[in-house]
N, C-alpha and C positions, 0 to 999 in steps of 0.2 A: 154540772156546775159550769156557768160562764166564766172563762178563763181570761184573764186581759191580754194574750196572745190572738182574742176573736175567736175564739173555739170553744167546744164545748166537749167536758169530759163529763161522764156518770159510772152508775153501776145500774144491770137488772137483774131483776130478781122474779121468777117465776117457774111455770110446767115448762119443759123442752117445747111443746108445743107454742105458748105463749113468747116464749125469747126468741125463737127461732122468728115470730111473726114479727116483732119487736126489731129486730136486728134487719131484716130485710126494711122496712117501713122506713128504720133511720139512715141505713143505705142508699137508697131510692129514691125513698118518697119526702119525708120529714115534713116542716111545720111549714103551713106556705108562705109563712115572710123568709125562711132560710133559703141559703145556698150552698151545697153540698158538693165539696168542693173532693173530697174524698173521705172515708171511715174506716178506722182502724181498732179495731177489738181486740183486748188482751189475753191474757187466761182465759179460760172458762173454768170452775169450781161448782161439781155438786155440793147442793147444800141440805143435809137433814130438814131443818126449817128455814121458814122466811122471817128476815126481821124487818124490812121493811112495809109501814100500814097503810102509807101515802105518797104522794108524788109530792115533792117539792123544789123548789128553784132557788138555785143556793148561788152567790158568787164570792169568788177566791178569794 
């Protein structure tokens, strides 16, 4: 979600292997109009199932 602080929060959802790539990418690398000024992850919670079925852009 684009935050009107200029930042951006989310959640992911997927295999360890998937988030793990996921979490590095948005660390690092991200979208190439951003600027990645630093990323900070919360919890992590396994989950039985996945509910989310798409990616979407959501603001605050």
């Amino acid at each position: 979600m684009n935050s009107e602080h200029g930042t951006i929060m989310g959640l992911i959802q997927g295999n360890a292997r998937s988030f793990e790539a996921m979490r590095l990418w948005l660390t690092f690398t991200g979208s190439p109009t951003s600027r990645i000024d630093k990323c900070i992850f919360g919890p992590i919670t396994e989950l039985d199932d996945f509910s989310f079925e798409d990616f979407t852009i959501r603001s605050e």
